[in-house]
C-alpha positions in Angstrom: 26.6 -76.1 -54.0 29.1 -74.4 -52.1 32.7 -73.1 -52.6 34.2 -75.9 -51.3 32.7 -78.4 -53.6 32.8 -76.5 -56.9 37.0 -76.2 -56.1 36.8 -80.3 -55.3 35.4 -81.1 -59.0 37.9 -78.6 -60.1 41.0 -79.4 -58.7 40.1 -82.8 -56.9 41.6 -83.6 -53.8 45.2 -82.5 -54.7 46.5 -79.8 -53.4 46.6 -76.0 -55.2 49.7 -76.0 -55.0 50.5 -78.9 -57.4 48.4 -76.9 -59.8 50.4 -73.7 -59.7 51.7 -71.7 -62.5 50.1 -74.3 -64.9 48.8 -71.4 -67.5 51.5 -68.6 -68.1 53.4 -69.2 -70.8 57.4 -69.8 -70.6 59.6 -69.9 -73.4 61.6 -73.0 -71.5 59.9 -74.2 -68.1 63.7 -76.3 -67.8 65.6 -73.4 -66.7 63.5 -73.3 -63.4 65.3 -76.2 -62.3 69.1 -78.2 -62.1 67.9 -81.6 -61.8 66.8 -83.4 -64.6 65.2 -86.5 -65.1 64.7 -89.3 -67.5 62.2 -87.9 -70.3 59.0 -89.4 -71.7 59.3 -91.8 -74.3 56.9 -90.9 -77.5 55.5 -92.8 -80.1 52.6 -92.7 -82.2 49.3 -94.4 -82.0 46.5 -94.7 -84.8 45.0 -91.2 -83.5 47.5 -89.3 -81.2 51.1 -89.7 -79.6 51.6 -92.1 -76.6 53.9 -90.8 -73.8 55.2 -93.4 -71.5 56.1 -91.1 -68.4 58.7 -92.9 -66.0 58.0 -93.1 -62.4 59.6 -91.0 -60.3 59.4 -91.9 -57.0 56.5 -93.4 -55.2 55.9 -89.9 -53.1 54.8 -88.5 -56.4 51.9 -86.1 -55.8 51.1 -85.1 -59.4 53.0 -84.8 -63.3 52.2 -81.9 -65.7 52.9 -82.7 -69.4 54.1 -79.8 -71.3 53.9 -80.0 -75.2 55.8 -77.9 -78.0 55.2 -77.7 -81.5 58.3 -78.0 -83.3 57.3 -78.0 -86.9 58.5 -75.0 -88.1 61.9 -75.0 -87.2 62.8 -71.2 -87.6 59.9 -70.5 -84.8 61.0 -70.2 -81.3 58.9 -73.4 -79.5 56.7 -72.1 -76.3 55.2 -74.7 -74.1 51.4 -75.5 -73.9 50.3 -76.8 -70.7 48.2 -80.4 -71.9 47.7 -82.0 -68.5 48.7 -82.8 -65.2 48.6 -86.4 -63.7 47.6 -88.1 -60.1 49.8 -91.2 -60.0 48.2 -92.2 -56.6 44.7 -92.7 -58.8 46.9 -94.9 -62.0 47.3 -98.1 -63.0 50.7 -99.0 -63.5 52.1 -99.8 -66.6 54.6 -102.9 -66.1 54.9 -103.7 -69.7 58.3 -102.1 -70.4 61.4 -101.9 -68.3 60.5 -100.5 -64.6 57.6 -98.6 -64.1 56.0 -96.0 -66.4 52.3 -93.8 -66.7 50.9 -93.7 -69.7 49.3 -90.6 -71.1 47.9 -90.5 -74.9 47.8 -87.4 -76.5 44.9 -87.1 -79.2 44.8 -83.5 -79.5 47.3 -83.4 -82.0 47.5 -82.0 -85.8 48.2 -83.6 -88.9 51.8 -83.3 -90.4 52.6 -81.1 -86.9 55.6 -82.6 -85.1 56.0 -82.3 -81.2 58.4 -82.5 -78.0 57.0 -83.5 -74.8 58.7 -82.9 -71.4 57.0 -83.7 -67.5 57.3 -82.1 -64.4 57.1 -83.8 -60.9 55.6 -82.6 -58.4 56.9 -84.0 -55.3 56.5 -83.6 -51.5 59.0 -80.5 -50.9 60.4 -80.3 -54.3 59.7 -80.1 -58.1 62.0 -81.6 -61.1 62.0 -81.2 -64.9 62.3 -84.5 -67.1 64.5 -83.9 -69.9 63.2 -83.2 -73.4 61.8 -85.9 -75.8 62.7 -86.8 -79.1 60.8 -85.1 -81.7 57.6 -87.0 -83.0 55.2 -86.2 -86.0 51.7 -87.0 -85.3 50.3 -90.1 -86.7 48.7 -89.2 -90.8 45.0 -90.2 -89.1 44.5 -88.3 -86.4 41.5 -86.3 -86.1 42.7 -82.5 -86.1 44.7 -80.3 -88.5 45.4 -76.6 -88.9 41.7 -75.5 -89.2 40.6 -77.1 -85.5 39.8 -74.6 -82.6 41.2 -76.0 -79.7 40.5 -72.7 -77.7 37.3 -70.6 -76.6 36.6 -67.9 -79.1 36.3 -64.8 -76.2 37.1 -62.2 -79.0 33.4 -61.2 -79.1 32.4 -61.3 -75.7 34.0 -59.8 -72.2 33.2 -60.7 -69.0 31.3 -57.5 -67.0 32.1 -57.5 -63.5 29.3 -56.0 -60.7 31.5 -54.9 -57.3 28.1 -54.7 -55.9 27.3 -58.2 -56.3 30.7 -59.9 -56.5 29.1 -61.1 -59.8 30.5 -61.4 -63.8 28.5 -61.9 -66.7 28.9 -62.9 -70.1 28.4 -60.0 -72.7 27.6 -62.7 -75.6 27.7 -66.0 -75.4 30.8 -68.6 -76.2 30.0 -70.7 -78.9 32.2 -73.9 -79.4 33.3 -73.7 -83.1 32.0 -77.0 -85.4 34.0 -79.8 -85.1 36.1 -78.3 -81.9 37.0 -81.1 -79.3 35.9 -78.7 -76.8 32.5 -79.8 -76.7 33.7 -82.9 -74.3 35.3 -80.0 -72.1 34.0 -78.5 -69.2 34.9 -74.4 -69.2 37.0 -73.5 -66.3 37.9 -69.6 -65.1 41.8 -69.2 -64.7 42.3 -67.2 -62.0 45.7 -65.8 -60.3 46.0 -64.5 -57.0 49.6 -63.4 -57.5 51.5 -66.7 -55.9 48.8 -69.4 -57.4 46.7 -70.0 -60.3 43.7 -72.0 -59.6 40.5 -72.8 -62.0 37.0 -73.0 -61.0 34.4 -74.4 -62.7 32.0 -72.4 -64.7 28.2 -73.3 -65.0 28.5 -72.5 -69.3 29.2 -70.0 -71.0 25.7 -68.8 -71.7 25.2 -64.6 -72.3 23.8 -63.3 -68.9 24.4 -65.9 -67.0 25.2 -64.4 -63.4 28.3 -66.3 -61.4 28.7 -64.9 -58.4 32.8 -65.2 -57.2 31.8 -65.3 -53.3 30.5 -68.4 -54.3 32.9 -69.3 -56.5 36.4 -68.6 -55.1 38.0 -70.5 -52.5 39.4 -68.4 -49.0 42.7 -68.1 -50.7 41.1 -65.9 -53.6 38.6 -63.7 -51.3 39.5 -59.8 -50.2 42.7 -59.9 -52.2 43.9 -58.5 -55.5 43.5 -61.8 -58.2 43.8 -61.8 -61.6 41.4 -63.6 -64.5 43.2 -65.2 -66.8 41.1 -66.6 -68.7 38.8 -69.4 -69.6 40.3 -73.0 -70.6 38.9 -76.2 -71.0 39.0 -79.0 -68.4 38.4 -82.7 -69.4 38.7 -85.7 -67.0 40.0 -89.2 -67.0 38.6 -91.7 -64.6 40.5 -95.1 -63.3 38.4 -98.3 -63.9 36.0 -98.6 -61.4 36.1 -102.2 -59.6 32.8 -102.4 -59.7 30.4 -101.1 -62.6 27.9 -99.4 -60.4 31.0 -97.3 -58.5 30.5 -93.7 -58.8 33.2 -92.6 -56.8 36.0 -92.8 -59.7 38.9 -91.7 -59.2 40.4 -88.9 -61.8 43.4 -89.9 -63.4 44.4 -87.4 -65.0 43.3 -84.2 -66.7 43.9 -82.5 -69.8 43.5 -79.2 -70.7 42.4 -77.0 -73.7 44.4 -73.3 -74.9 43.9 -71.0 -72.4 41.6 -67.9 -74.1 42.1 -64.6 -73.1 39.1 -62.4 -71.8 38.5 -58.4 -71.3 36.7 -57.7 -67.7 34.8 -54.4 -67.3 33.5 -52.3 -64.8 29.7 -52.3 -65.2 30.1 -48.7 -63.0 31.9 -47.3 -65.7 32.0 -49.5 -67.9 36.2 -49.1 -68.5 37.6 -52.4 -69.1 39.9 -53.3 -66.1 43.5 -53.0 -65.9 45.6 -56.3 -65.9 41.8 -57.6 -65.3 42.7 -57.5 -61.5 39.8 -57.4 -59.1 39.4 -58.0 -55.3 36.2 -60.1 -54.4 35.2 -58.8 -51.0 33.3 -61.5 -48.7 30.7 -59.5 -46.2 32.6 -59.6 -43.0 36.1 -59.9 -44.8 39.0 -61.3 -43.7 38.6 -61.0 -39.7 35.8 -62.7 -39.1 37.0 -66.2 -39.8 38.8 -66.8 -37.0 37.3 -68.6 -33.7 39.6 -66.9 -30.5 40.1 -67.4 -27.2 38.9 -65.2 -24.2 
């Protein structure tokens, strides 16, 4: 499988820029912008918290969902980043007044209370919904204070071979019991400095060789990126018209905590500063053009 594909089942077909800054965290993503828009009305379902997102415009090209826990009220709130919708690939809500996406949210803890806010992503601009009202997650949902909704990467680094272009696992990542991640696919955050991207990882298996020519799209070869980290990536699919369809379309996606992981040199075997590294193709950055006489 080449590059191409791997970045196609990770980001589908929407663009990396509607995908940007979706990881690092931000004590209040409002103050990036003046306009505000209508925010998501919340309520509570038998498992997790319905947003019904109002519809922008019809140029839409994506929505991220942003999430804060506001139980404890003498804590300063910092967004989590819970998913980012395609409205081009939705079924349109009509039930309540004008048009609306819905999005449930079943990741939530018992006797936790949350604010949601969106962001659109439009053609040349972005803009901010305003805040929600508060909600407290429904007494029967399936998570409390003792679910892992991250990878645990304390006991295990990622060693990186300049030779190869290659990382590996020191020890592999187990999904704690009872962890929704199990019905997520493990995604490497990566930064190049302007975008943040995620490709998909094979598992998370000890020794496991990935190799980041293969990996990496153009935009994250012979340049200084950064690993983030590894998060966890689980699609939505529209209704197929026809059962036998395999070309779904991806609603939306959702995303697990992002978990932090040390890279090391395996030439010295120093762990990396910032974990920064610069992936160098063969013939590098020259050799991809097709000139003229």
């Amino acid at each position: 499988m080449n590059r191409k594909t791997i970045f196609l089942k990770a980001v589908t077909a929407v663009s990396i820029a509607f995908i940007s800054s979706i990881f690092l965290g931000c004590k209040d993503i409002r103050l990036e912008d003046s306009t505000k828009t209508a925010a998501p009305i919340v309520k509570a379902s038998k498992k997790g918290i319905i947003l019904s997102i109002p519809q922008n415009t019809t140029g839409t090209k994506s929505i991220s969902i942003y999430r804060y826990d506001v139980t404890d009220e003498d804590e300063e709130p910092e967004y989590f980043k819970l998913a980012i919708l395609f409205p081009k690939n939705y079924i349109i809500n009509s039930t309540q007044k004008g048009n609306s996406f819905l999005y449930e949210d079943l990741y939530v803890l018992k006797d936790h209370s949350y604010k949601y806010c969106v962001k659109y992503y439009e053609t040349s601009t972005s803009i901010i919904s305003n805040t929600s009202e508060k909600i407290k997650a429904p007494s029967d949902c399936d998570y409390d204070d003792n679910t892992n909704f991250s990878y645990d990467t304390l006991s295990s680094q990622y060693s990186y071979d300049k030779t190869n272009e290659s990382i590996k696992l020191t020890a592999t990542i187990k999904i704690p019991t009872g962890s929704p991640l199990k019905d997520f696919n493990p995604m490497l955050a990566v930064s190049n400095g302007s975008e943040i991207s995620l490709f998909a990882l094979p598992d998370l298996k000890a020794a496991g060789e990935v190799y980041l020519t293969n990996l990496f799209t153009d935009a994250y070869l012979n340049t200084p990126v950064q690993i983030l980290g590894i998060v966890g990536q689980k699609p939505e699919y529209a209704p197929a018209e026809k059962e036998e369809d395999e070309n779904k379309k991806i609603q939306n996606y959702t995303w697990s905590v992002l978990s932090k992981i040390d890279i090391y040199s395996v030439e010295d075997a120093e762990v990396i500063e910032d974990s920064t590294i610069t992936v160098e193709t063969q013939t590098g950055t020259e050799s991809f053009g097709y000139p003229d006489l």
